[in-house]
C-alpha positions as protocol buffer text, in pm:
chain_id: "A"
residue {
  index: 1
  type: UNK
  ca { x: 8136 y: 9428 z: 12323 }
}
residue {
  index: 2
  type: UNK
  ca { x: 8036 y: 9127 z: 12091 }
}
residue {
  index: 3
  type: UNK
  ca { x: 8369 y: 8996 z: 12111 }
}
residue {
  index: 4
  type: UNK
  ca { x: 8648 y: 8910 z: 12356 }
}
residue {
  index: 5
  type: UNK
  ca { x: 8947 y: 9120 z: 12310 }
}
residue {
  index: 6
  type: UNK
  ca { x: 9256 y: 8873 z: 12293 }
}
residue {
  index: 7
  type: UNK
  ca { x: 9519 y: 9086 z: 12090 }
}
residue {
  index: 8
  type: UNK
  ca { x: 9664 y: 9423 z: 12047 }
}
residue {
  index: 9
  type: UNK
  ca { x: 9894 y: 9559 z: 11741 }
}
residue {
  index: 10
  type: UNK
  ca { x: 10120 y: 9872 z: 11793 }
}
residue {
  index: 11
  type: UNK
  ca { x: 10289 y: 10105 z: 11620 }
}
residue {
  index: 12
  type: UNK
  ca { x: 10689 y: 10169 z: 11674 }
}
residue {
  index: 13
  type: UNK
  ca { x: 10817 y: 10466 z: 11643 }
}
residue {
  index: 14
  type: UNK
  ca { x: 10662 y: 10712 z: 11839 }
}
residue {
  index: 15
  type: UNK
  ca { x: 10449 y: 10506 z: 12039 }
}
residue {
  index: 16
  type: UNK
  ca { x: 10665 y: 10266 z: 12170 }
}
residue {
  index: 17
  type: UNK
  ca { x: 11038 y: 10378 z: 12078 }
}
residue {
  index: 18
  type: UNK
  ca { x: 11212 y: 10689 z: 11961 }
}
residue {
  index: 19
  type: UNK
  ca { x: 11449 y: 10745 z: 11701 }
}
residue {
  index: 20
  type: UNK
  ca { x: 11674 y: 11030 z: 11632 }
}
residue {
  index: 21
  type: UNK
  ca { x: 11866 y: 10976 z: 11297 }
}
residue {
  index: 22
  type: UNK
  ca { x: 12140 y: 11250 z: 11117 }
}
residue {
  index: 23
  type: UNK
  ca { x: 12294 y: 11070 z: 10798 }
}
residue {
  index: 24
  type: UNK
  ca { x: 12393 y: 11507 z: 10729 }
}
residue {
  index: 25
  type: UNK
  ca { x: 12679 y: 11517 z: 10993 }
}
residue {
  index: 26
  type: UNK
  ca { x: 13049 y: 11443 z: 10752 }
}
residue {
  index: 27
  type: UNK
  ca { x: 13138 y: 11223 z: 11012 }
}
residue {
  index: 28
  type: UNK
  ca { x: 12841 y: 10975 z: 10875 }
}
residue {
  index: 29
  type: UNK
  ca { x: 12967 y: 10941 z: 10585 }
}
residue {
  index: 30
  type: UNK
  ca { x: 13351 y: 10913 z: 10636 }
}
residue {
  index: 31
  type: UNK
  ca { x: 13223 y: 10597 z: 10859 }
}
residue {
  index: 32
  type: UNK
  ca { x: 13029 y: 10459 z: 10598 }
}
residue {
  index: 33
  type: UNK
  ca { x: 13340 y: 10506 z: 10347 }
}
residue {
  index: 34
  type: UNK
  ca { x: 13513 y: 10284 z: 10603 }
}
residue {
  index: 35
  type: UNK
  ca { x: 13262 y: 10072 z: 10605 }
}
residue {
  index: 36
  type: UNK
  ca { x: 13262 y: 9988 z: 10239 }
}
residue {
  index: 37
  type: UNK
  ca { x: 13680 y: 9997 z: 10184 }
}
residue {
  index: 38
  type: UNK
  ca { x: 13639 y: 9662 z: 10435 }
}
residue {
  index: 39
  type: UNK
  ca { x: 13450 y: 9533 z: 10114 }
}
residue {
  index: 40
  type: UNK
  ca { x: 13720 y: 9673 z: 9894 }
}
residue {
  index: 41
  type: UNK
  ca { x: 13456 y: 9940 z: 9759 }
}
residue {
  index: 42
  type: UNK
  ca { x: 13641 y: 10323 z: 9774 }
}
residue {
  index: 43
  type: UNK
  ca { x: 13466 y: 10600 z: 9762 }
}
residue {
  index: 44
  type: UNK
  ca { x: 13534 y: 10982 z: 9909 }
}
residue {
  index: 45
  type: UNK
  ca { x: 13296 y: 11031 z: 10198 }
}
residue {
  index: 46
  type: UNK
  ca { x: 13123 y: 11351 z: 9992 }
}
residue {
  index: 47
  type: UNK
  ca { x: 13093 y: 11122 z: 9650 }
}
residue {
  index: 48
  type: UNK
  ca { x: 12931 y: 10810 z: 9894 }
}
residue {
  index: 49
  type: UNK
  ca { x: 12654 y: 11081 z: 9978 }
}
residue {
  index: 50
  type: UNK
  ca { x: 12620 y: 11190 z: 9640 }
}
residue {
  index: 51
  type: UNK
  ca { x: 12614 y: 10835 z: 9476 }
}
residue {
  index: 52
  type: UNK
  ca { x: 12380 y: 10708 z: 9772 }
}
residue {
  index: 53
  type: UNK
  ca { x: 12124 y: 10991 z: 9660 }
}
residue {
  index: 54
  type: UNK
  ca { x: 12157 y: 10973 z: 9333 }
}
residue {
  index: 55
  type: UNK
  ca { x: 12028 y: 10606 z: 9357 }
}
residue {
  index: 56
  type: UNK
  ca { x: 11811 y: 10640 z: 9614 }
}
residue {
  index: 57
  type: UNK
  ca { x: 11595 y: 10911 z: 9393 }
}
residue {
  index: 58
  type: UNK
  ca { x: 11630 y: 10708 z: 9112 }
}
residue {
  index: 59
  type: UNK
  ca { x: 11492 y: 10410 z: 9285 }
}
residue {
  index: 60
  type: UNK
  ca { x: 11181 y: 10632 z: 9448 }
}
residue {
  index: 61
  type: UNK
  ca { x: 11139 y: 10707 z: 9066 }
}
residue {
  index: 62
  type: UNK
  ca { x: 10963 y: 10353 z: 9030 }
}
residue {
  index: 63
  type: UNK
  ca { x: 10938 y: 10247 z: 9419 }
}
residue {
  index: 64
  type: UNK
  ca { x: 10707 y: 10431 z: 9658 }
}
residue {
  index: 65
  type: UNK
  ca { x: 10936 y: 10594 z: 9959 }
}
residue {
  index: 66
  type: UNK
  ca { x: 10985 y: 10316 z: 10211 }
}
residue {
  index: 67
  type: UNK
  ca { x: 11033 y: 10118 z: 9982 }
}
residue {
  index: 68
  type: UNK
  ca { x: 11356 y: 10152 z: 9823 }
}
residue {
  index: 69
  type: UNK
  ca { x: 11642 y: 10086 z: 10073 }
}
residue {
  index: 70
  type: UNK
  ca { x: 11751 y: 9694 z: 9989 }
}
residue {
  index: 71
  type: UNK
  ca { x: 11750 y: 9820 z: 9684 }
}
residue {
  index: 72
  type: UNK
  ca { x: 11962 y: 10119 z: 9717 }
}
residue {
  index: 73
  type: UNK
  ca { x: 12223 y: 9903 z: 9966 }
}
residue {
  index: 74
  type: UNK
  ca { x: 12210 y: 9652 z: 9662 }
}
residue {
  index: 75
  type: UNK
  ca { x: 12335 y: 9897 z: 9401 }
}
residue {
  index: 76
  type: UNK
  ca { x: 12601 y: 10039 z: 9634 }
}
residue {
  index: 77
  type: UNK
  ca { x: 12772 y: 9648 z: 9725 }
}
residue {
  index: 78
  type: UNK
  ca { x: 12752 y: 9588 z: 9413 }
}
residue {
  index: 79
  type: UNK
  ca { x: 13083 y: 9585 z: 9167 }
}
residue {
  index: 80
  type: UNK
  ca { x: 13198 y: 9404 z: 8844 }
}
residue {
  index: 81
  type: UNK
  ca { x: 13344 y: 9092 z: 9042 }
}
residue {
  index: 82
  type: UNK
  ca { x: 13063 y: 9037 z: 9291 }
}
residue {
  index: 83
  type: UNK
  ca { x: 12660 y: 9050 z: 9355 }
}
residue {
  index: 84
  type: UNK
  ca { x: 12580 y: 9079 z: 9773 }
}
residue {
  index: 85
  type: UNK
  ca { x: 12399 y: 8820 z: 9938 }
}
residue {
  index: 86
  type: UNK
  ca { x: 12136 y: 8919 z: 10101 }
}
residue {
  index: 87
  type: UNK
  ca { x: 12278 y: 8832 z: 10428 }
}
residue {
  index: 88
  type: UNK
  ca { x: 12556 y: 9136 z: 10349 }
}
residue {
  index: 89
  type: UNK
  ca { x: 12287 y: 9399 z: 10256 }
}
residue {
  index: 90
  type: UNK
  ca { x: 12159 y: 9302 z: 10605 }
}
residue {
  index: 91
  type: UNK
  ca { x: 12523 y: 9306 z: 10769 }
}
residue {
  index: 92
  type: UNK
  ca { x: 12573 y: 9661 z: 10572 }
}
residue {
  index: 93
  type: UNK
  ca { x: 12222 y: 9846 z: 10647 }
}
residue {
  index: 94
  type: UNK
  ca { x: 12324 y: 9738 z: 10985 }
}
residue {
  index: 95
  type: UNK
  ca { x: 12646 y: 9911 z: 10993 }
}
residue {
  index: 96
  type: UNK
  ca { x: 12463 y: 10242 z: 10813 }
}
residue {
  index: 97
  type: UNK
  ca { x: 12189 y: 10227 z: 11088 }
}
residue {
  index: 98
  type: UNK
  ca { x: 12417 y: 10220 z: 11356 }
}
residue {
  index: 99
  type: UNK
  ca { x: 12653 y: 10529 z: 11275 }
}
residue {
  index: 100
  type: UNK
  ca { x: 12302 y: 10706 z: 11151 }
}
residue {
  index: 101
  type: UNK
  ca { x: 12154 y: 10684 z: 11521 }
}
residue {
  index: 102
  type: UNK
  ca { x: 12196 y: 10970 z: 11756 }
}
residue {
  index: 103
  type: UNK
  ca { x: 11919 y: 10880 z: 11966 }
}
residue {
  index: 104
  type: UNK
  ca { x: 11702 y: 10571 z: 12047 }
}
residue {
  index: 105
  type: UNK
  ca { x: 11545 y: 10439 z: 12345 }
}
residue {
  index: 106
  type: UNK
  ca { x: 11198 y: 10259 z: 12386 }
}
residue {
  index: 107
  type: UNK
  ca { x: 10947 y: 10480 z: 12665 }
}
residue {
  index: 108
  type: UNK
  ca { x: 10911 y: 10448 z: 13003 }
}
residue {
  index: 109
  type: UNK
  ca { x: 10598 y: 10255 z: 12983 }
}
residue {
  index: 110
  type: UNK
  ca { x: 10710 y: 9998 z: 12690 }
}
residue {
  index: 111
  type: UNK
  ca { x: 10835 y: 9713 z: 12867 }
}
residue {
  index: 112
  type: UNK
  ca { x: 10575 y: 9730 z: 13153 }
}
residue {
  index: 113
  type: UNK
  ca { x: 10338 y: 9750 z: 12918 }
}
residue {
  index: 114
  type: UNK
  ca { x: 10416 y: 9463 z: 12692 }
}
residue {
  index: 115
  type: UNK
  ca { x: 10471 y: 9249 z: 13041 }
}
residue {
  index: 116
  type: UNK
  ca { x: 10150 y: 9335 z: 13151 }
}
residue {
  index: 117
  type: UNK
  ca { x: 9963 y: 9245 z: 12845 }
}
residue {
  index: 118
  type: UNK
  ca { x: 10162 y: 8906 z: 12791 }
}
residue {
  index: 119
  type: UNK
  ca { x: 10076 y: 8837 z: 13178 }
}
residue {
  index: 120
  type: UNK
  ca { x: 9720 y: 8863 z: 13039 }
}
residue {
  index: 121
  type: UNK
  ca { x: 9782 y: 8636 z: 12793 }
}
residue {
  index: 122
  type: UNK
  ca { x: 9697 y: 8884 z: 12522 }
}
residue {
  index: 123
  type: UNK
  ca { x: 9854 y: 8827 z: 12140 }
}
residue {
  index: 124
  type: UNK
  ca { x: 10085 y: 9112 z: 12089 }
}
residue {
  index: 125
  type: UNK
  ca { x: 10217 y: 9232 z: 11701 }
}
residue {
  index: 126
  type: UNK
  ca { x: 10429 y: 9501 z: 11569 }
}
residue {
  index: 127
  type: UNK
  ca { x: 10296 y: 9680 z: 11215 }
}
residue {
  index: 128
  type: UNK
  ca { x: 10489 y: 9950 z: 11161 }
}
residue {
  index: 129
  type: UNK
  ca { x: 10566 y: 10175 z: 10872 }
}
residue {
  index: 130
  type: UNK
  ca { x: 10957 y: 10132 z: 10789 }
}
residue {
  index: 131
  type: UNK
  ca { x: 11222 y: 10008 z: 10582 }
}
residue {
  index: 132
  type: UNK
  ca { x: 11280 y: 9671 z: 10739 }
}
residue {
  index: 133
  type: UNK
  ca { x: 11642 y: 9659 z: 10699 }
}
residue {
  index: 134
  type: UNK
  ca { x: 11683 y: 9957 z: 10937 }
}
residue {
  index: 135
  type: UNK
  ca { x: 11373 y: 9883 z: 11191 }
}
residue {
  index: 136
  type: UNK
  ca { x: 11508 y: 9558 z: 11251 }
}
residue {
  index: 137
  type: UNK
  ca { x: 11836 y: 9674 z: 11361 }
}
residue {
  index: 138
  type: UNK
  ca { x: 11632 y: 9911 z: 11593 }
}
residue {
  index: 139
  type: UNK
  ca { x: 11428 y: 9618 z: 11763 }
}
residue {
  index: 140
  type: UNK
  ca { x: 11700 y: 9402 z: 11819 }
}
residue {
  index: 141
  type: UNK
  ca { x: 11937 y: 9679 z: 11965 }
}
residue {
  index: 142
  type: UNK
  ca { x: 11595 y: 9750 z: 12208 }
}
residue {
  index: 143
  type: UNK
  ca { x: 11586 y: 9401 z: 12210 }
}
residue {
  index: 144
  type: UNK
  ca { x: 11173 y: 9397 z: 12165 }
}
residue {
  index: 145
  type: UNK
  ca { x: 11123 y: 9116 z: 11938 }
}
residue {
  index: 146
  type: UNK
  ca { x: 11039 y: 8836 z: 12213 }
}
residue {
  index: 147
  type: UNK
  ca { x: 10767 y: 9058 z: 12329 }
}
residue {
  index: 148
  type: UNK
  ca { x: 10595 y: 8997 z: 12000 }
}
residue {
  index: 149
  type: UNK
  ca { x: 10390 y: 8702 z: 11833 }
}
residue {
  index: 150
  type: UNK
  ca { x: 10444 y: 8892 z: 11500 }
}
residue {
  index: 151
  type: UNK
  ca { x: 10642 y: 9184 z: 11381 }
}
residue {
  index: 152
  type: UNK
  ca { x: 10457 y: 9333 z: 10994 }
}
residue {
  index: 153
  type: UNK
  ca { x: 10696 y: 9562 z: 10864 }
}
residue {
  index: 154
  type: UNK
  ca { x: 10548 y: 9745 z: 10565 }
}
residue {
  index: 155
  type: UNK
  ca { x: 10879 y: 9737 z: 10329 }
}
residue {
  index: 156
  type: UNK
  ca { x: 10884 y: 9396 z: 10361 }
}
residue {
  index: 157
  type: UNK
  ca { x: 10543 y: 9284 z: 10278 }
}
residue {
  index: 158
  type: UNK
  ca { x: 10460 y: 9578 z: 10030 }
}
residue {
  index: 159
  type: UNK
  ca { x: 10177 y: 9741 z: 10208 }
}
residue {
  index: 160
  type: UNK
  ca { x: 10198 y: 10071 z: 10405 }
}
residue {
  index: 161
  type: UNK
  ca { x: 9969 y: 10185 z: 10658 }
}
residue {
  index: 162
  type: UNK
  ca { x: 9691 y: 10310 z: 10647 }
}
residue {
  index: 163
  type: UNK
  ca { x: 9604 y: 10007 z: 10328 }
}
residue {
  index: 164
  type: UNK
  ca { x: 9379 y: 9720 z: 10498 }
}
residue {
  index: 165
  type: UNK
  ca { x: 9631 y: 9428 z: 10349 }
}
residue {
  index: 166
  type: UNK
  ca { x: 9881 y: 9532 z: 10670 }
}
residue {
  index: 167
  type: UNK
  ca { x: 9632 y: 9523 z: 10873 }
}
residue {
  index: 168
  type: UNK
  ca { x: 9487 y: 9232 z: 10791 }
}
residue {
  index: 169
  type: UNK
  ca { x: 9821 y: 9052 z: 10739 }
}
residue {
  index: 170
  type: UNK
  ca { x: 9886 y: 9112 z: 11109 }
}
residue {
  index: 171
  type: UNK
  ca { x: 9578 y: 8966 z: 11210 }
}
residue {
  index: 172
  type: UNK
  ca { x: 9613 y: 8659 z: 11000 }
}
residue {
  index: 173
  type: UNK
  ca { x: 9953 y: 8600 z: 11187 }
}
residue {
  index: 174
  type: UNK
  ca { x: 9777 y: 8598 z: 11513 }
}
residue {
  index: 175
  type: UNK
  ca { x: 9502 y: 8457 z: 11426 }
}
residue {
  index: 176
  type: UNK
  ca { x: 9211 y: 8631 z: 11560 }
}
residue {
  index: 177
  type: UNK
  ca { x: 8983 y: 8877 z: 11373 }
}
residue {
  index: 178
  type: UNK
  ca { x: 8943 y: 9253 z: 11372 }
}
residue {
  index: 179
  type: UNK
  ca { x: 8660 y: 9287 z: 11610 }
}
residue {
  index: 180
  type: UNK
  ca { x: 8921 y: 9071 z: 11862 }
}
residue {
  index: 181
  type: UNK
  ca { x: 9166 y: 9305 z: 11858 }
}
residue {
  index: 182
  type: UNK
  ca { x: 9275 y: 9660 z: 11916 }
}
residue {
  index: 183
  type: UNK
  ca { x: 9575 y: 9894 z: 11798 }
}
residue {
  index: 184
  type: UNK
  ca { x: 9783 y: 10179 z: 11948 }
}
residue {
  index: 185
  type: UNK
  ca { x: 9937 y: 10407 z: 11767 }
}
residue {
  index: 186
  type: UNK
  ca { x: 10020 y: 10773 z: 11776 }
}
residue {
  index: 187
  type: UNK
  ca { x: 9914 y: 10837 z: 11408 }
}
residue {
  index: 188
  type: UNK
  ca { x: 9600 y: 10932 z: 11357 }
}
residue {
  index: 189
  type: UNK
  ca { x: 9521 y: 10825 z: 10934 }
}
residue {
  index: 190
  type: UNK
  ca { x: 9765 y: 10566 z: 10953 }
}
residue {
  index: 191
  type: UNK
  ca { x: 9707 y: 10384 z: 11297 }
}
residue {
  index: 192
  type: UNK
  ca { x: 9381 y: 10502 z: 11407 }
}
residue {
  index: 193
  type: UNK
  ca { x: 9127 y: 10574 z: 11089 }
}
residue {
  index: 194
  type: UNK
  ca { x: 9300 y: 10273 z: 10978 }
}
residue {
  index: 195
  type: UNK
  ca { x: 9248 y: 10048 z: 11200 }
}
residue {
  index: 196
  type: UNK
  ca { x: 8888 y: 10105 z: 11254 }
}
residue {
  index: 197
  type: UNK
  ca { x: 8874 y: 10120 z: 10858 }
}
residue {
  index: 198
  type: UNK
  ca { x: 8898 y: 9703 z: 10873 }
}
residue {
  index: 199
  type: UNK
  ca { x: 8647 y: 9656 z: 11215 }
}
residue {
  index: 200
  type: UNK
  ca { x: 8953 y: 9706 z: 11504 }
}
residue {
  index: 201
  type: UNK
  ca { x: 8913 y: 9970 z: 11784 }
}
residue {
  index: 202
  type: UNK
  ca { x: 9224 y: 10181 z: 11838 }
}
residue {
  index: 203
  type: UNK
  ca { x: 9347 y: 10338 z: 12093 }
}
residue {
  index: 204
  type: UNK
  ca { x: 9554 y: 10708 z: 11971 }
}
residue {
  index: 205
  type: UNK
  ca { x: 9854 y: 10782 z: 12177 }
}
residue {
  index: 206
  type: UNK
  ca { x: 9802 y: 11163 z: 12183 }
}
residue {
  index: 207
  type: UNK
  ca { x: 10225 y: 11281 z: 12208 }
}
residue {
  index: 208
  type: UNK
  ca { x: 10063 y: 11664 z: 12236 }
}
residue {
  index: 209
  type: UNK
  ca { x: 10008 y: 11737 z: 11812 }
}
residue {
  index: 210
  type: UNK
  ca { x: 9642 y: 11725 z: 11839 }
}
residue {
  index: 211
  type: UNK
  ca { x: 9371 y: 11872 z: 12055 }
}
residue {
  index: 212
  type: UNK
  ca { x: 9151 y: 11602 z: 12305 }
}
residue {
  index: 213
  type: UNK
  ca { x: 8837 y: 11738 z: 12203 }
}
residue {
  index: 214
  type: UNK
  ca { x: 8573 y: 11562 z: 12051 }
}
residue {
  index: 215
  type: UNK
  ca { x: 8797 y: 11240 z: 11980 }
}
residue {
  index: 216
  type: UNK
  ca { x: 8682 y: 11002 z: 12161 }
}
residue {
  index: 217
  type: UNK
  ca { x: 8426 y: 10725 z: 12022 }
}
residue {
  index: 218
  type: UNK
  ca { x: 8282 y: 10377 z: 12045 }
}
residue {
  index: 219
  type: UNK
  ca { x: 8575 y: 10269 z: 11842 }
}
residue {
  index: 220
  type: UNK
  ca { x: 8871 y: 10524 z: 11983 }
}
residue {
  index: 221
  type: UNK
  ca { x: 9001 y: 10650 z: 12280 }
}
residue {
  index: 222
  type: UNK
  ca { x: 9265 y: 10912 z: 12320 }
}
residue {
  index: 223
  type: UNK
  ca { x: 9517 y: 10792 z: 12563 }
}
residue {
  index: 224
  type: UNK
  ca { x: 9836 y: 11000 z: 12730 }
}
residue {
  index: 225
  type: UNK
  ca { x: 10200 y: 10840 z: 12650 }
}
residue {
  index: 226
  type: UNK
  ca { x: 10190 y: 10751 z: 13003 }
}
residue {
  index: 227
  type: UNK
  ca { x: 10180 y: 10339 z: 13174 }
}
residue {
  index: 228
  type: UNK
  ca { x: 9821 y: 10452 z: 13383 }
}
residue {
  index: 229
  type: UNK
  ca { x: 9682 y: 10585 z: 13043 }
}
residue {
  index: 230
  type: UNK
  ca { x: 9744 y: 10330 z: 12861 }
}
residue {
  index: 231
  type: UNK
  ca { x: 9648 y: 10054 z: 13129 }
}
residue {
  index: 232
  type: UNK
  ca { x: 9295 y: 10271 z: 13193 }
}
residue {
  index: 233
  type: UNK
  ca { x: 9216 y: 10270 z: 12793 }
}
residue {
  index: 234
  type: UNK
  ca { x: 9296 y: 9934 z: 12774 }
}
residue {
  index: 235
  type: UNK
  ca { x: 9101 y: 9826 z: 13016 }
}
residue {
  index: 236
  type: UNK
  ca { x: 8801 y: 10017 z: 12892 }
}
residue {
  index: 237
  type: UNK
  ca { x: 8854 y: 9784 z: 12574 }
}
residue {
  index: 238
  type: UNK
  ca { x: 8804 y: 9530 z: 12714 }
}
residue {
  index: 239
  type: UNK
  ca { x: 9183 y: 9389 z: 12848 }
}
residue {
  index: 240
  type: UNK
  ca { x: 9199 y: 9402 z: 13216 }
}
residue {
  index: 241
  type: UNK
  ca { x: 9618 y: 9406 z: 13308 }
}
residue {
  index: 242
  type: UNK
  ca { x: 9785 y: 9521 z: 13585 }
}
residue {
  index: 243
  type: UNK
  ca { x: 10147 y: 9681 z: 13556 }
}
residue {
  index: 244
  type: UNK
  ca { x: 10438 y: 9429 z: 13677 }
}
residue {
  index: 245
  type: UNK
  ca { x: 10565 y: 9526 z: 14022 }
}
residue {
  index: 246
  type: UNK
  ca { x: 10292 y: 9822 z: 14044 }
}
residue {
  index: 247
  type: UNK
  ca { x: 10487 y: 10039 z: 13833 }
}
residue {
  index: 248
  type: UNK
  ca { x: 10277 y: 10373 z: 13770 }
}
């Protein structure tokens, strides 16, 4: 390799956390209808999901999805006698991500894996394709953030995977170049084709949805969603690390 590996950029959801979300269930939105009384806004729970779709698709009219949240939460807080702050969109997509969870838990390997890399002294960032509003909630309830130099969330710079600005955004926040870094991810347009698209290597967390065969290049390797797999591919980069306390 040309150049000394010194960071690596991950994808969220699915490589490093899961998230189960059901904003169907009634019982959603009758806490969500009690969520917005305490801001003296009433609304039925069955008319709150109506209204909160009928702006939502009006907003993805002119806003590509993932894009359109703030602006939806904006238009909800909103009445004749008062504008939200920003600070009480935040406090209210909170409060809708919260009662909208029904599962979330980072993998097994997550935290060994981000020890053993910041043991090595590697940069670490977070570019993930989300609504920041909600994804932030999610890292601070996992409580990931201090394992990262950066976190790029596409809503809140205006790029999406797989476009070269995110990329590159990340990069420019931990200052090293493409060539000096690699990205895992278990999506393989967005993460992997691009990532290599702007000169990184990538490493594609196979969860089972594609076949092994034939995948692996001078800029890729397939790993297993498992701490050894990951630790092996790494290393094969270029970024020796061992796992804390000799986890497996």
């Amino acid at each position: 390799m040309s150049s000394t590996i010194s960071a690596v950029l991950f994808d969220l959801y699915k490589t490093l956390a899961d998230v189960t979300i059901n904003e169907d269930k009634p019982l959603f939105w009758e806490n969500i209808s009690g969520v917005l009384r305490t801001w003296n806004i009433t609304f039925a729970p069955d008319d709150l999901r109506q209204k909160f779709e009928l702006i939502r698709d009006d907003e993805r009219k002119t806003h590509a999805d993932g894009f359109v949240i703030e602006s939806v939460f904006r238009h909800l807080l909103t009445t004749p006698s008062h504008i939200p702050t920003h600070d009480q969109i935040d406090q209210f997509a909170r409060s809708f991500r919260c009662a909208s969870i029904e599962q979330l838990a980072i993998r097994e390997y997550t935290m060994p894996l981000l020890q053993s890399l910041r043991t090595a002294g590697c940069r670490i960032a977070l570019v993930s394709n989300t609504e920041a509003l909600l994804t932030l909630y999610d890292l601070d309830h996992l409580r990931l953030p201090q394992y990262f130099d950066a976190v790029v969330i596409s809503s809140a710079i205006g790029y999406k995977k797989p476009d070269a600005h995110i990329f590159e955004y990340a990069l420019n926040r931990l200052g090293v170049t493409a060539n000096e870094a690699i990205f895992v991810g278990d999506n393989f347009h967005e993460d992997v084709e691009g990532a290599i698209a702007v000169g990184m290597r990538a490493i594609f967390v196979n969860n089972g949805l594609m076949p092994l065969q034939d995948l692996d290049s001078d800029q890729m390797i397939v790993a297993q969603p498992q701490l050894a797999s990951l630790l092996s591919s790494l290393a094969v980069m270029g970024i020796a690390c061992d796992a804390p306390g000799g986890i497996k």
